[in-house]
N, C-alpha and C positions, 0 to 999 in steps of 0.2 A: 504494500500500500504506500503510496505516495505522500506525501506529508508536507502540508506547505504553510505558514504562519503568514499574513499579510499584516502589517501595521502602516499606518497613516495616523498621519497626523494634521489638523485641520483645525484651524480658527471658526466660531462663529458657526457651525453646523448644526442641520436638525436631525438629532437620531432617527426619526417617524422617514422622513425622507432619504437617508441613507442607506438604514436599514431595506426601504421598499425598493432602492435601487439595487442593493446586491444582493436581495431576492429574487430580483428580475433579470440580473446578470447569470447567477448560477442556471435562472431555467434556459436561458439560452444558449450558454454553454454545453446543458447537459443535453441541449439538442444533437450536439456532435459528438460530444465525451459525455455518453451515460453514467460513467462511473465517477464524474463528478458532484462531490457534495459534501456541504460545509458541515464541519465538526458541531459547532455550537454555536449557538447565535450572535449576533456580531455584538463586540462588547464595548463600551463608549466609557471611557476615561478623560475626562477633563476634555484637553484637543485631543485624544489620541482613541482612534478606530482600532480592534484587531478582530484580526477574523482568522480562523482555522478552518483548512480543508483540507479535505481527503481525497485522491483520485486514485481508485482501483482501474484499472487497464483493462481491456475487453478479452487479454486471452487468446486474441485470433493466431498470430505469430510471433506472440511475444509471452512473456511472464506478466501476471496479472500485476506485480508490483511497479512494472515500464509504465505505469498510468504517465509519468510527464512526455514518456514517447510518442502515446497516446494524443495528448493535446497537440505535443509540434505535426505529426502527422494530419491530425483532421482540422486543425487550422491551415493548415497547408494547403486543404483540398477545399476548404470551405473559403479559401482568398480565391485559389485558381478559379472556381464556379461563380465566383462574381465575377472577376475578373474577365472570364469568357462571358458571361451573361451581358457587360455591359458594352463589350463587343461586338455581340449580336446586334444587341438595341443601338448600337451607331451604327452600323452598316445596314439593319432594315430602316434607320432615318435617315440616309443619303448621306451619312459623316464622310469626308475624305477618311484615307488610311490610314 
């Protein structure tokens, strides 16, 4: 299992809105990496955020502990698929190349 600690530190922040934003980040990560998901709820210290997460790895051709191999691979593939998608979308709107 993968093991990651995130701190921030931030002046003047609302936990209500922090919190709802990296509730909203993990679902869209675990859109690509399933195996993503936060230890414990993010904890608010004076200026200072921390957040604990865990990424277990899918297993396919790796050890389930490679979870950060995990993330650089399907972010990889999840930039290429924009990347190519907004491609498309210039070339079916007459973009130059």
């Amino acid at each position: 299992m993968m093991r990651d600690n995130v701190y921030v530190r931030a002046r003047g922040i609302d936990p209500e809105k922090v919190s709802h934003s990296i509730y909203e980040m993990v679902e869209s990560i675990q859109e690509y990496v399933p195996g993503y998901r936060l230890r414990t709820e993010p904890i608010f210290d004076e200026d200072r955020v921390t957040v604990f997460i865990n990424v277990e790895g899918a297993g396919d051709f790796l050890p389930t502990y490679a979870g950060n191999l995990d993330i650089m691979t399907h972010a990889a593939v999840r930039v290429g698929e924009e990347i190519a998608r907004n491609l498309v979308a210039e070339r079916s709107a007459g973009a130059p190349r």
